[in-house]
C-alpha positions in Angstrom: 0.0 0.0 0.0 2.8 2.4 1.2 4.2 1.9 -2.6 0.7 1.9 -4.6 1.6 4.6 -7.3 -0.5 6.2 -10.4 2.3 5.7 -13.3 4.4 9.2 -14.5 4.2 9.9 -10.7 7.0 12.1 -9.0 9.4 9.4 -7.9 11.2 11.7 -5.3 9.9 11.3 -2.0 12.7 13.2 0.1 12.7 11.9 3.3 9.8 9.7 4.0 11.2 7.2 2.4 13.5 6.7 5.8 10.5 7.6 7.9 8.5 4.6 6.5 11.3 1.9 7.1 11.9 3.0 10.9 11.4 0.7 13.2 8.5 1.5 15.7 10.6 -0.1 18.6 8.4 -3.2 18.6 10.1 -5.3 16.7 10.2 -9.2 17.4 7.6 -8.7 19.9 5.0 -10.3 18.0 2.8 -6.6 18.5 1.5 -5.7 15.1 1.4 -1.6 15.2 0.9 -1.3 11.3 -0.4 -3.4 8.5 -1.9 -2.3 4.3 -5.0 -4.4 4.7 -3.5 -7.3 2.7 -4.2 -10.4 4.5 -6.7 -12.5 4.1 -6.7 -12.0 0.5 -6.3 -15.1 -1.8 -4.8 -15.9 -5.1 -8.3 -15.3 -6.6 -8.9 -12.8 -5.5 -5.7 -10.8 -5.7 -5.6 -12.3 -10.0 -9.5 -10.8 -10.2 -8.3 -7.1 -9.3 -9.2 -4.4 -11.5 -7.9 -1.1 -11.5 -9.8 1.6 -9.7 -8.9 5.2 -10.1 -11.5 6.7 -7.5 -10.0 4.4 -5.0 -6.2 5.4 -6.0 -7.3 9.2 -5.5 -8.8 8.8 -2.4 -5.3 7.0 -1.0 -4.0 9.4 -2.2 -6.0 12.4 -0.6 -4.4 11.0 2.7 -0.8 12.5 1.8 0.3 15.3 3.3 3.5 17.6 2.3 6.8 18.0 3.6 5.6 20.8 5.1 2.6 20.0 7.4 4.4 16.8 8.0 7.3 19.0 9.9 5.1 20.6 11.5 3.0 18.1 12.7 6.5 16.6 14.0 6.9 20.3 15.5 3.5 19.9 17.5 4.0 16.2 18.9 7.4 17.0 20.1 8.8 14.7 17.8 12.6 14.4 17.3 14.7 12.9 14.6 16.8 10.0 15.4 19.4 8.5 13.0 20.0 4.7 13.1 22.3 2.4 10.8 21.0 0.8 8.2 21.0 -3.3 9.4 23.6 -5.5 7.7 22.7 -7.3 4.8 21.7 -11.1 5.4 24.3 -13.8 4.6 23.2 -15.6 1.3 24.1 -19.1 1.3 25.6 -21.0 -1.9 23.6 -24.0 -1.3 
């Protein structure tokens, strides 16, 4: 869902790209904070979709700009934290 994108769409994102893969602090504790919606959905169903652009406008009425996003930040006290990236899995040769 976070990647659901009409096609000639500005591909820059600036920084929310980072903001969407931090970690909430939950991880491995089995506590879902976020999911798209996605389960439950079988192979049928997911092969019988059909293109909706009233639907893709309305996700897309839910984005805000850099600018009310920093200030939304501003209001909840929010502050920036930078993190390494994690190290790439070992890929085995068998």
């Amino acid at each position: 869902m976070l990647n659901v994108r009409k096609e000639g769409m500005r591909k820059d994102s600036g920084d929310i790209g980072g903001l969407l893969s931090m970690a909430s602090g939950r991880a491995g504790t089995g506590k879902v904070v976020a999911t798209t919606g996605i389960r439950g959905l079988d192979e049928v169903e997911l092969k019988s979709a059909k293109y909706n652009e009233t639907e893709l406008n309305l996700v897309e009425s839910y984005a805000i700009n850099r600018a009310d996003a920093q200030l939304f930040a501003i209001q909840g006290k929010l502050v920036a934290r930078q993190f390494d990236y994690l190290p790439s899995p070992e890929v085995s040769s068998k």
